[in-house]
C-alpha positions as CSV (number, residue, x, y, z in Angstrom):
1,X,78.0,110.5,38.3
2,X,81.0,108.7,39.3
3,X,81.6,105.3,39.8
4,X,82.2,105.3,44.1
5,X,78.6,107.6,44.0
6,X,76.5,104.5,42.0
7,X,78.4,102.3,44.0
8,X,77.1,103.8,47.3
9,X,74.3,104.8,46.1
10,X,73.5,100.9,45.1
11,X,73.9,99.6,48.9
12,X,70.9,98.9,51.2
13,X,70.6,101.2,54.2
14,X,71.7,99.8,57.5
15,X,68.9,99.0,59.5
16,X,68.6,98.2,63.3
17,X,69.1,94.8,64.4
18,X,66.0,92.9,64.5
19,X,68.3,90.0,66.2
20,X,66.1,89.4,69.9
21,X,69.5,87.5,71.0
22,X,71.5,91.0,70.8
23,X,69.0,92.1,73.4
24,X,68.6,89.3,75.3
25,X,72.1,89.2,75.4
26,X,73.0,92.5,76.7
27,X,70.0,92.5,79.2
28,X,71.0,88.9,80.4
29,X,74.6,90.2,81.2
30,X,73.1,93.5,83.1
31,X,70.4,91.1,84.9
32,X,73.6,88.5,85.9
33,X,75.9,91.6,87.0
34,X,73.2,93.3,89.0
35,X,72.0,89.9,90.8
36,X,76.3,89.0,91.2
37,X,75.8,92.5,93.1
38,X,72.7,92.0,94.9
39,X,73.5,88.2,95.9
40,X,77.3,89.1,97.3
41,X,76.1,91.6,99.2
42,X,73.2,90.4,100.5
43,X,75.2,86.8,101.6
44,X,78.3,88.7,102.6
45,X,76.0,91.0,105.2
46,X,74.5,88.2,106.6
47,X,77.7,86.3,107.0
48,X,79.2,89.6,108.6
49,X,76.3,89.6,110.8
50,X,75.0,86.0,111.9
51,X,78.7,84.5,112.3
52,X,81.1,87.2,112.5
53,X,83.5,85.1,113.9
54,X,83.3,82.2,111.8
55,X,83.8,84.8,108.5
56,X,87.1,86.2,109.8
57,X,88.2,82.6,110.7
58,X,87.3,81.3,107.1
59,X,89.3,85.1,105.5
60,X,92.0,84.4,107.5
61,X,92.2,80.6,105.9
62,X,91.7,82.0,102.6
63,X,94.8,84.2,103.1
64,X,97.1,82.2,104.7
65,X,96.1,79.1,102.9
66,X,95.1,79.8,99.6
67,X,96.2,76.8,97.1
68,X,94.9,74.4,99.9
69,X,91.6,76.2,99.5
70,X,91.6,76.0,95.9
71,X,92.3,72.3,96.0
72,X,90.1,71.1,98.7
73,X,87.1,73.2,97.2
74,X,87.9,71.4,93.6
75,X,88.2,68.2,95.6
76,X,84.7,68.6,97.1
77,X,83.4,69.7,93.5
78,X,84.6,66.8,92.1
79,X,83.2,64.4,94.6
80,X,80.0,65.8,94.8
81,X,79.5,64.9,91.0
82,X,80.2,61.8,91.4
83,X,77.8,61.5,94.3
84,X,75.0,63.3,92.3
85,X,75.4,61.0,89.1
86,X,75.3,58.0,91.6
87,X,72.2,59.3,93.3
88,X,70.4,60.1,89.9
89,X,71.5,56.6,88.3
90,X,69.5,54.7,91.1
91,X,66.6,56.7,90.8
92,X,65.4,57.0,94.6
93,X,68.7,58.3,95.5
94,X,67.0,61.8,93.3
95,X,65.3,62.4,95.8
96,X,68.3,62.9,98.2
97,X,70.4,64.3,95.1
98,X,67.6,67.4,94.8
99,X,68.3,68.6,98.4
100,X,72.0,67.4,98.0
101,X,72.2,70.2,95.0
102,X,70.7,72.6,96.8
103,X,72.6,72.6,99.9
104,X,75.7,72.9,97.6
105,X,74.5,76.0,95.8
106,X,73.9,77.3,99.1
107,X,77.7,76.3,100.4
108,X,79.1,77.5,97.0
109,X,77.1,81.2,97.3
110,X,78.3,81.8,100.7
111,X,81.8,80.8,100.1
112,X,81.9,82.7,96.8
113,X,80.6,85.8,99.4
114,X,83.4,85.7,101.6
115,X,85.9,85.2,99.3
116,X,84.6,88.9,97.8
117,X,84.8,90.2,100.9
118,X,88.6,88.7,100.7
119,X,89.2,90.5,97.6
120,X,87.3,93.6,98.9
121,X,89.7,94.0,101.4
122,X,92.8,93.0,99.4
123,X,91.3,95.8,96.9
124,X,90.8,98.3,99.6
125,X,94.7,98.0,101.3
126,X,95.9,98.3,97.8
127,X,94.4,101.8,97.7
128,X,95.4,102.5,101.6
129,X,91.9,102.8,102.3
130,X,90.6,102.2,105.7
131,X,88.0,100.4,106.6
132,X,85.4,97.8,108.1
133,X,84.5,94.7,107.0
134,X,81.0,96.1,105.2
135,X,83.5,98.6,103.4
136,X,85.5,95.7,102.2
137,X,82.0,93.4,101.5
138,X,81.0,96.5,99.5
139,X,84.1,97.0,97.2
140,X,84.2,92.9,97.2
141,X,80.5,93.0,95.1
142,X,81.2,96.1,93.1
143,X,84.6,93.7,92.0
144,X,82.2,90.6,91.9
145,X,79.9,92.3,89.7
146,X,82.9,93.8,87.3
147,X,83.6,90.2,86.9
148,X,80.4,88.7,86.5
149,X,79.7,91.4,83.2
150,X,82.9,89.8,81.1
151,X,81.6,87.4,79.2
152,X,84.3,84.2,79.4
153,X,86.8,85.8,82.3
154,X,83.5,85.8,84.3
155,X,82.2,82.6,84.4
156,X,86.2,81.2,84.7
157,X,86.5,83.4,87.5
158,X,83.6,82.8,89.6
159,X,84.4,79.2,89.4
160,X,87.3,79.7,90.7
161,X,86.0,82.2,93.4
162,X,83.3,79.6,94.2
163,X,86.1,77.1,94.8
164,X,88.4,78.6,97.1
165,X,85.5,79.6,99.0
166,X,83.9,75.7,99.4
167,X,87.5,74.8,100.0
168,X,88.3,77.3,103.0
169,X,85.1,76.3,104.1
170,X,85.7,72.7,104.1
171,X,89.3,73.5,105.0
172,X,88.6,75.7,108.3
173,X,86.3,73.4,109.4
174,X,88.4,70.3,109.1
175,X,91.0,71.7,110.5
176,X,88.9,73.8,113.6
C-alpha cells in the first residue's frame, strides 16, 4: 500500500454530531423566525383592524420622520432603564417595575408591527406591486421573519425596528 492509502485508512470515521446545542440551535432559530412571523402578523392585523387610523397616522410619522423616531424610541429605551433599576433598587417599587416591563414589551411588539408593515409597503412599491395594507403587513412579516433567522443582523435589526416604532409612537402621540 501506499503511504496517502495507510494514512486514510488510519483516520476515524466521521460520525454525526452528538452536540444537543447544534440542534437546539437550529430549532431555536426556526422556533424564533416562525413566532417573528406569527407575532408580526398577528399584532399588525389587529392594529390594521382596531385602530386603522391611528396605524396610518403612526406609518405616515415613520416615513416622514424617521431619525426623530429612532431617537425618541432610544430616548424612551434609555429612560425606562433607568426607571426599572430605580424601581427594583427600592424593592416595593418591583412591584410597579413588573407591570412597567410588561406594558413596554407590549408598546415595543406593536411598534416593531407597524414598522413591518412600513417596510412591507416600502418592499412592495419597490416591486410596483399594488396593494392593501394586509398585503403590505404580509410581505412586512415574511421580511421580519428573514431578519429574525440571521443570527447577529437579526437581533441588531429588530432593535432597531423595535425603536423607531416606540419612537413614532411616542413621537405621533406627542405631537397629535
Amino acid at each position: 500500500m501506499d503511504h496517502l492509502t495507510l494514512v486514510v485508512l488510519q483516520q476515524t470515521p466521521i460520525a454525526p454530531p452528538t452536540d444537543p446545542s447544534a440542534f437546539t440551535r437550529f430549532f431555536g432559530s426556526t422556533i424564533s423566525a416562525a413566532g417573528t412571523f406569527l407575532g408580526t402578523l398577528i399584532l399588525g392585523a389587529l392594529l390594521l383592524v382596531l385602530a386603522p387610523d391611528f396605524t396610518e397616522n403612526v406609518i405616515d410619522t415613520i416615513e416622514e420622520k424617521p431619525g426623530p423616531s429612532f431617537l425618541w424610541g432610544l430616548g424612551v429605551f434609555v429612560a425606562f432603564i433607568f426607571v426599572i433599576i430605580a424601581l427594583v433598587i427600592t424593592l416595593i417599587g418591583i412591584f410597579l417595575a413588573i407591570p412597567l416591563v410588561i406594558v413596554m414589551i407590549f408598546v415595543s411588539l406593536f411598534g416593531g408591527a407597524i414598522v413591518f408593515i412600513f417596510v412591507g409597503e416600502r418592499l412592495l412599491e419597490a416591486a410596483n406591486v399594488d396593494t392593501s395594507r394586509w398585503g403590505h403587513l404580509g410581505v412586512g412579516a415574511f421580511a421580519a421573519t428573514v431578519l429574525a433567522a440571521i443570527p447577529v443582523v437579526g437581533g441588531i435589526t429588530n432593535f432597531v425596528v423595535n425603536t423607531v416604532g416606540v419612537g413614532a409612537l411616542v413621537y405621533y402621540w406627542r405631537n397629535s
